[in-house]
ZAZAFI-12221 format. One line per field, with one value per residue (C-alpha): x negated, y negated, z negated; residue number from 1; residue in three letters. Coordinates in nm, 3 decimals. Example, Ala and Ser with C-alpha at 12.3 -4.5 7.8 and 13.67 -1.06 7.14 Angstrom:
east	c(-1.230, -1.367)
north	c(0.450, 0.106)
up	c(-0.780, -0.714)
n	c(1, 2)
res	c(ala, ser)
end
This chain:
east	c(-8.495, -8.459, -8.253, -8.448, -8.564, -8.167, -8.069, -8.369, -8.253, -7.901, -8.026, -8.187, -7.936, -7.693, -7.903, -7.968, -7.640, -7.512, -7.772, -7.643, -7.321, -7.459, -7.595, -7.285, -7.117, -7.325, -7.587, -7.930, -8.110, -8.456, -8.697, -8.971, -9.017, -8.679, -8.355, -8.268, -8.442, -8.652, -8.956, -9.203, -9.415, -9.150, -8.924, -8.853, -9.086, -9.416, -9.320, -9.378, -9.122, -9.138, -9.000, -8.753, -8.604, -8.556, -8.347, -8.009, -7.914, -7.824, -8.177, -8.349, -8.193, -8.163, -8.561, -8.659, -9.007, -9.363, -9.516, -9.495, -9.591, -9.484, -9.783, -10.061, -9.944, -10.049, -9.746, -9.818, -9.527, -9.362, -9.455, -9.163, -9.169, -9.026, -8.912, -8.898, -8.633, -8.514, -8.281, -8.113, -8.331, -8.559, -8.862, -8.692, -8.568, -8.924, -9.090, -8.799, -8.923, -9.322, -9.260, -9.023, -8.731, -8.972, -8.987, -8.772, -8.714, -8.579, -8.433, -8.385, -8.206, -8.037, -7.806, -7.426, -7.411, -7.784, -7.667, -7.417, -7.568, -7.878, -7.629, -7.410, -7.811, -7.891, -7.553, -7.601, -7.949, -7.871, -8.115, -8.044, -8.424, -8.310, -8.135, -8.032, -8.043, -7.900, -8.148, -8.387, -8.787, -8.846, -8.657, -8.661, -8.406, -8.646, -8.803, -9.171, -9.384, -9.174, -9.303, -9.633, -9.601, -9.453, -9.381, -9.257, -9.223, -9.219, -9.021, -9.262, -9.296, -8.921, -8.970, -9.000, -9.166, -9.435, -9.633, -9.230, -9.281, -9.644, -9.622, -9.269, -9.492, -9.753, -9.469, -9.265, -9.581, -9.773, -10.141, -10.300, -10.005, -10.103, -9.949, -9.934, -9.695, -9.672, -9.654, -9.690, -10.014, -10.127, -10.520, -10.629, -10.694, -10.269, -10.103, -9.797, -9.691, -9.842, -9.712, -9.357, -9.436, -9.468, -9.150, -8.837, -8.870, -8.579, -8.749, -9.048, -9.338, -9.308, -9.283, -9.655, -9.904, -10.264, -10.529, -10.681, -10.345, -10.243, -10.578, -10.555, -10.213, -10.211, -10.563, -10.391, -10.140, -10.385, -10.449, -10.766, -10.937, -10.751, -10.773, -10.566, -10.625, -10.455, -10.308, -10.128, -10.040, -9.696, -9.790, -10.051, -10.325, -10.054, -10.053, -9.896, -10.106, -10.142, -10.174, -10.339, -10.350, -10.416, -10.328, -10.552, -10.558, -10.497, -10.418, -10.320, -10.072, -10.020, -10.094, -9.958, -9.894, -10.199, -10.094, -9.845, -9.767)
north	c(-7.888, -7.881, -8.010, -8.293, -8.363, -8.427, -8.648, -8.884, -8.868, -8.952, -9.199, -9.395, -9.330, -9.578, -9.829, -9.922, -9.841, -10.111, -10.340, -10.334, -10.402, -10.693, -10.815, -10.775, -10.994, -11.271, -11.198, -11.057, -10.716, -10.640, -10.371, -10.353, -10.262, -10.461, -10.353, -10.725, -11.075, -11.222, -11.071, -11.236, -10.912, -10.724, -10.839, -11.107, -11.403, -11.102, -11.219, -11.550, -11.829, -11.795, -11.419, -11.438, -11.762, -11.545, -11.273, -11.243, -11.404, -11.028, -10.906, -11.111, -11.073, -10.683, -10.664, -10.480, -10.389, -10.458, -10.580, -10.664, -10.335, -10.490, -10.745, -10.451, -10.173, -10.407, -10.312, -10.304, -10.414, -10.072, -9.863, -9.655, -9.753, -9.547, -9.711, -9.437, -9.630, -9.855, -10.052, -10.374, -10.305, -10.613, -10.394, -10.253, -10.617, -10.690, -10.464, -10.447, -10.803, -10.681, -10.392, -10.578, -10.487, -10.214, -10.085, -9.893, -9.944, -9.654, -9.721, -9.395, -9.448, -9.189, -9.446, -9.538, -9.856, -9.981, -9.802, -10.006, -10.351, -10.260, -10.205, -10.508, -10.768, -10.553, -10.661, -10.997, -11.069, -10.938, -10.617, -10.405, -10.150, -10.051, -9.684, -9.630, -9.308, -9.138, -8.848, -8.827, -8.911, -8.568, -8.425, -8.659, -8.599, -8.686, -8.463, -8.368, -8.634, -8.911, -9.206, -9.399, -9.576, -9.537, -9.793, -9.778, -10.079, -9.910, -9.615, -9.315, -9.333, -9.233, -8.958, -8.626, -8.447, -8.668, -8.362, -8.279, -8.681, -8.645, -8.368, -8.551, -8.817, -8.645, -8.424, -8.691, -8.861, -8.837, -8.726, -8.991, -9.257, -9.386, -9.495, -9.886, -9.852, -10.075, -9.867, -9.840, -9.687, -9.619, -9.635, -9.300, -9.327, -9.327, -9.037, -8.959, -9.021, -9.341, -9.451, -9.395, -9.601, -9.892, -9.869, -9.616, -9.398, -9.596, -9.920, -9.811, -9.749, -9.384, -9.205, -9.390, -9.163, -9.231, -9.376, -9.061, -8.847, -9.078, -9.035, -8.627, -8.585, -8.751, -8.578, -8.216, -8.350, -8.388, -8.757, -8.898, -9.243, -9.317, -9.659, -9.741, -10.133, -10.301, -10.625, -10.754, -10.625, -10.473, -10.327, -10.265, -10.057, -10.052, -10.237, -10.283, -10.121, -10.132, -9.767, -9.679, -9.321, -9.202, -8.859, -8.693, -8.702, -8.348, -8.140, -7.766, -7.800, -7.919, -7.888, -8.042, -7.723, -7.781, -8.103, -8.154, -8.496)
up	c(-11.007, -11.350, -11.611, -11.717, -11.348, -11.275, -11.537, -11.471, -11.099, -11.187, -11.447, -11.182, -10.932, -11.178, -11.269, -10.892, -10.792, -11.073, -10.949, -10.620, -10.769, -10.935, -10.654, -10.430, -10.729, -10.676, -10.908, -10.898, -10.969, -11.143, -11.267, -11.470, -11.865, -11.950, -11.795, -11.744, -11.680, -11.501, -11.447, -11.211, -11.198, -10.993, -10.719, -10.421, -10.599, -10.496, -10.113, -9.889, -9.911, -9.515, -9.536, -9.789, -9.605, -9.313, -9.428, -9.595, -9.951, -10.067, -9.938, -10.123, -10.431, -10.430, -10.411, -10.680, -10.590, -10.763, -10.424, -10.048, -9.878, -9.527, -9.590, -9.664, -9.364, -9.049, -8.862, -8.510, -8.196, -8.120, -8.431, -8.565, -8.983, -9.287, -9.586, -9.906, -10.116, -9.929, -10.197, -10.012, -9.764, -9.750, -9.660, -9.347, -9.239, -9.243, -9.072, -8.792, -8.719, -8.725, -8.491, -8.237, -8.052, -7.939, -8.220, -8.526, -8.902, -9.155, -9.427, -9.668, -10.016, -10.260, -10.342, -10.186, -10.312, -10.193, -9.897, -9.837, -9.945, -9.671, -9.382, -9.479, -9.472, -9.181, -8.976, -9.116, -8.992, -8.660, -8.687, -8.370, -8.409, -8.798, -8.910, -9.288, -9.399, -9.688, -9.900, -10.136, -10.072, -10.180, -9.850, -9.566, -9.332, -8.999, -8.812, -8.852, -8.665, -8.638, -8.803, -8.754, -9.106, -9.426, -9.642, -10.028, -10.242, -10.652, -10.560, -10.565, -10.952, -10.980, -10.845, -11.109, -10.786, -10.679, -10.424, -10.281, -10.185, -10.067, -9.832, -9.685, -9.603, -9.461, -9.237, -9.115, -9.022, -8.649, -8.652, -8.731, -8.903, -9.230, -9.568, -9.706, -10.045, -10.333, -10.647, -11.034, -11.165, -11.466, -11.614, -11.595, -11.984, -12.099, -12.121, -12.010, -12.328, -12.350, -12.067, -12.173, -12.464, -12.213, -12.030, -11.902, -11.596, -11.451, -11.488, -11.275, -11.579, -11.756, -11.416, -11.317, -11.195, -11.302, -11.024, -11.059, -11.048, -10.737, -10.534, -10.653, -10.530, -10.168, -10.063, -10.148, -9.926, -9.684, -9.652, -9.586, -9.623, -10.025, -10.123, -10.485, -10.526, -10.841, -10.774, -11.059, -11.428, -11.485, -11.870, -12.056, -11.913, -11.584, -11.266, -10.959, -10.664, -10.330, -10.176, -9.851, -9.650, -9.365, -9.197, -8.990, -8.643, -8.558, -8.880, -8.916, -9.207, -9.524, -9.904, -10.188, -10.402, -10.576, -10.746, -11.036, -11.125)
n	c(1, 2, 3, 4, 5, 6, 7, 8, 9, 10, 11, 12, 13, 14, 15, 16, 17, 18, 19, 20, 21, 22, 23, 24, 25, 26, 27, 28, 29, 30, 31, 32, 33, 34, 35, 36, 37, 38, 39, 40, 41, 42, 43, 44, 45, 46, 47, 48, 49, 50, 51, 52, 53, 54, 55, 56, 57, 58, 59, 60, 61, 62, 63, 64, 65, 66, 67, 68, 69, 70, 71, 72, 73, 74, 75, 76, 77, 78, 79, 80, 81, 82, 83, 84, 85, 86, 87, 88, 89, 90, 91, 92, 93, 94, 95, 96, 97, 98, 99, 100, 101, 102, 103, 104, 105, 106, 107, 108, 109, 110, 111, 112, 113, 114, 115, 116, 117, 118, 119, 120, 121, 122, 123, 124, 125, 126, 127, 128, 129, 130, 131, 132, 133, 134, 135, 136, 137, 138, 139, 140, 141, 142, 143, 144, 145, 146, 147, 148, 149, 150, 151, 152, 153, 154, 155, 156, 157, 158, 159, 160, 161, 162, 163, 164, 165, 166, 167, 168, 169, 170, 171, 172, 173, 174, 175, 176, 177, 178, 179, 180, 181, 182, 183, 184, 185, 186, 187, 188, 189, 190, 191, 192, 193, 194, 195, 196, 197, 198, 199, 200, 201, 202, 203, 204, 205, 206, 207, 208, 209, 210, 211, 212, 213, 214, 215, 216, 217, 218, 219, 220, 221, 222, 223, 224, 225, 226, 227, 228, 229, 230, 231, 232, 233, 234, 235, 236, 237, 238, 239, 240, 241, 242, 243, 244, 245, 246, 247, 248, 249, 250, 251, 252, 253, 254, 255, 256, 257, 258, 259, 260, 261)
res	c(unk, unk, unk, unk, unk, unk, unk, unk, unk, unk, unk, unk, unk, unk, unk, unk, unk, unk, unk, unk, unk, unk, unk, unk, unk, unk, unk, unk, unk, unk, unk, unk, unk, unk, unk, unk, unk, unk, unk, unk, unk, unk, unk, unk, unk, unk, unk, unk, unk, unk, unk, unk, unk, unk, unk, unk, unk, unk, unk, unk, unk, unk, unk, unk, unk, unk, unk, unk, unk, unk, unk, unk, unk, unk, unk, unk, unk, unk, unk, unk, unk, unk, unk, unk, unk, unk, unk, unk, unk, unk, unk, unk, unk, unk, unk, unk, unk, unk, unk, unk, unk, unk, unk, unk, unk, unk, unk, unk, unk, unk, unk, unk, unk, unk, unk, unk, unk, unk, unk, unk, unk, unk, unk, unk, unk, unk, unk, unk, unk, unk, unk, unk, unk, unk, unk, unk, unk, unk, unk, unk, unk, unk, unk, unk, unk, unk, unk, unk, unk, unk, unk, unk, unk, unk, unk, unk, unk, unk, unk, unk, unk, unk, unk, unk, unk, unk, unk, unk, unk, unk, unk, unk, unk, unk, unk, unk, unk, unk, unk, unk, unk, unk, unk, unk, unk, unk, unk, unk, unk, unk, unk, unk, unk, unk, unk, unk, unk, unk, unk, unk, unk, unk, unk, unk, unk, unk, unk, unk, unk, unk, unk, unk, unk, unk, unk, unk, unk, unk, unk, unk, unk, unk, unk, unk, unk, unk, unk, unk, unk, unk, unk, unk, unk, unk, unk, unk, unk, unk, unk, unk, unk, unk, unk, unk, unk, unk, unk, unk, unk, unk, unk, unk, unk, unk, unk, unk, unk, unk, unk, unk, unk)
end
């Protein structure tokens, strides 16, 4: 990884780990182009009042996301789910509900504190079918073929090694489990350069891949059946997007090294 690469990682490592901090203080976090505020583009108002009144204060409030990707991956009673970023983990206490005591949640985070925080909602809502795990989305610690779905709700764009994070998701899936992520993307007319203009890595909008860069990277990956729908403006020329995938039924490998992002 280089130099660069690690101080954006540890840059966003302390801004969640601070607002998990916040959170645990009574307050609550947020993303987006401003590193504080409300910001009705990002976070727990994208969910339904029924959902949020069913899980833990702290869950809630520690949603940082820019959509409801528990809504768009039709989890089914017994599936085993993967959440990349996992945060307070309101995503995981959601689908651990969907898939049933059957079922299993992940939860994977980089950070302690969000770590912490997603254990602490988990214990308080009862969850018995959820496991937190700490890493990076760039090296899942699950074996290959364990998940039917995996879920992300604005985390992908943080990443400085977006086909690392694409061919982890296509490993840790089964033949034939799919993708449903919320994400960031970006017009395919900005530039990198442009899109930094609109926002920090950190606060989910320079790290956007393009719908174009997006659809590029998961098919040399190896997914099939794309589908990049917009739902809601986050910036100008950027939106909010919900992501779908699937991976093959039977597949021989993967690829991925043919993408940079």
């Amino acid at each position: 990884m280089s130099e660069q690469s690690t101080d954006l990682r540890e840059t966003v490592r302390r801004r969640y780990a601070a607002a998990a901090v916040q959170v645990t203080e009574g307050g609550t976090a947020c993303c987006g182009p401003q590193p504080s505020g409300a910001d009705d583009r990002f976070g727990a108002a994208l969910y339904e009042a029924d959902d949020r009144d069913a899980l833990p204060a702290d869950a809630v409030a520690a949603s940082l996301g820019c959509g409801n990707p528990t809504a768009v991956a039709t989890l089914r009673e017994g599936e085993r789910v993967l959440d990349l970023g996992s945060g307070g983990g309101i995503d995981v206490l959601l689908s651990a509900r969907r898939v049933g005591p059957t079922g299993k949640a992940y939860g994977l985070d980089m950070t302690d504190e969000m770590l912490a925080l997603a254990l602490a909602n988990a214990a308080e809502a009862g969850a018995t079918n959820v496991e937190f795990l700490k890493g990076t989305i760039e090296a899942v610690p699950l074996p290959a073929h364990t998940v039917d779905v995996v879920i992300s709700n604005c985390v992908i764009n943080l990443s400085t090694d977006k086909p690392a994070v694409f061919a982890e998701i296509f490993r840790v899936l089964r033949p034939g489990g799919r993708v449903g992520v919320s994400d960031v993307v970006a017009d395919d007319t900005l530039t990198p350069a442009q899109r930094a203009e609109r926002g920090d890595h950190a606060g989910c909008v320079a790290g956007a891949l393009s719908f174009t860069e997006y659809r590029t990277g998961l098919a040399a990956a190896g997914f099939t059946g794309i589908e990049i729908t917009a739902t809601h403006p986050v910036a100008d020329g950027m939106y909010s997007a919900v992501v779908r995938a699937t991976k093959p039924p039977a597949t021989t490998g993967t690829a991925g090294a043919a993408f940079r992002g």
